[in-house]
N, C-alpha and C positions, 0 to 999 in steps of 0.2 A: 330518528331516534334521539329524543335528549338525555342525557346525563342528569343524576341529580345531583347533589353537593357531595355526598359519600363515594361516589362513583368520581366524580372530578378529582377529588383530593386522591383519590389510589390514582388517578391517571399521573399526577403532580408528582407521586412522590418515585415514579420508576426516573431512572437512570437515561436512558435515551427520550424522556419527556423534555427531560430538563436540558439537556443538552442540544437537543435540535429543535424542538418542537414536533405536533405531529404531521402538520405541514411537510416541516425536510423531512422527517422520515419517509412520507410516501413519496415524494421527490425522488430521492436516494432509490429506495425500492425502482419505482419504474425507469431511470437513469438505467441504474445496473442490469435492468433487462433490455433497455431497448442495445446498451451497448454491447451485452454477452453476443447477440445477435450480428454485430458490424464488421464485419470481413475486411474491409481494411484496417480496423483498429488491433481484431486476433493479427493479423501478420505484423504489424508494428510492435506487438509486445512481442510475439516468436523472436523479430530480430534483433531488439532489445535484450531479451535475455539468451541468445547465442549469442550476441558480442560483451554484454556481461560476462561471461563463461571463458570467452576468449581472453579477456582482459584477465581474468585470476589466471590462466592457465600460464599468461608469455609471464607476467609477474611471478608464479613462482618458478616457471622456468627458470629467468635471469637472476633470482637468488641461490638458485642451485649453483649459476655458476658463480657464483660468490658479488655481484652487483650490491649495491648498497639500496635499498629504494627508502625514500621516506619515507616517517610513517601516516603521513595526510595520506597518500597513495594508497596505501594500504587499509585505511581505515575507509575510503573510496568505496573497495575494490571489495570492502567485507570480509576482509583476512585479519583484518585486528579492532577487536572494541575504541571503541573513542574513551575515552577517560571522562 
């Protein structure tokens, strides 16, 4: 199928045109399925965000007992915006 010149220009002026090309977009697209699909990738993000989880948790744990934690830590950890 070709494109004409009115057809090109609407392709141009979306937002993920310009930004990746259509190239990365179908890239991107097939990436993210062939990876939905990888069994060891799902259990590396599971354990990633259980130890995510755990980290907010002992943090604010130790503020409850009055610990002082910085606030890079915290801004880490996703308990407090970065400035």
């Amino acid at each position: 199928m070709k494109l004409n010149k009115e057809q090109l220009e609407n392709l141009k002026s979306k937002e993920y045109f310009q930004s990746e090309g259509i190239i990365g977009r179908v890239f991107a697209r097939l990436l993210k399925k062939r990876l939905s699909k990888d069994k060891n990738l799902q259990k590396a993000v599971d354990k990633m965000d259980k130890s995510s989880e755990d980290l907010k948790k002992s943090i604010q744990s130790a503020q409850k007992d009055g610990v002082k934690i910085p606030d890079e830590l915290l801004v880490y950890a996703g308990l407090k915006k970065a400035r």
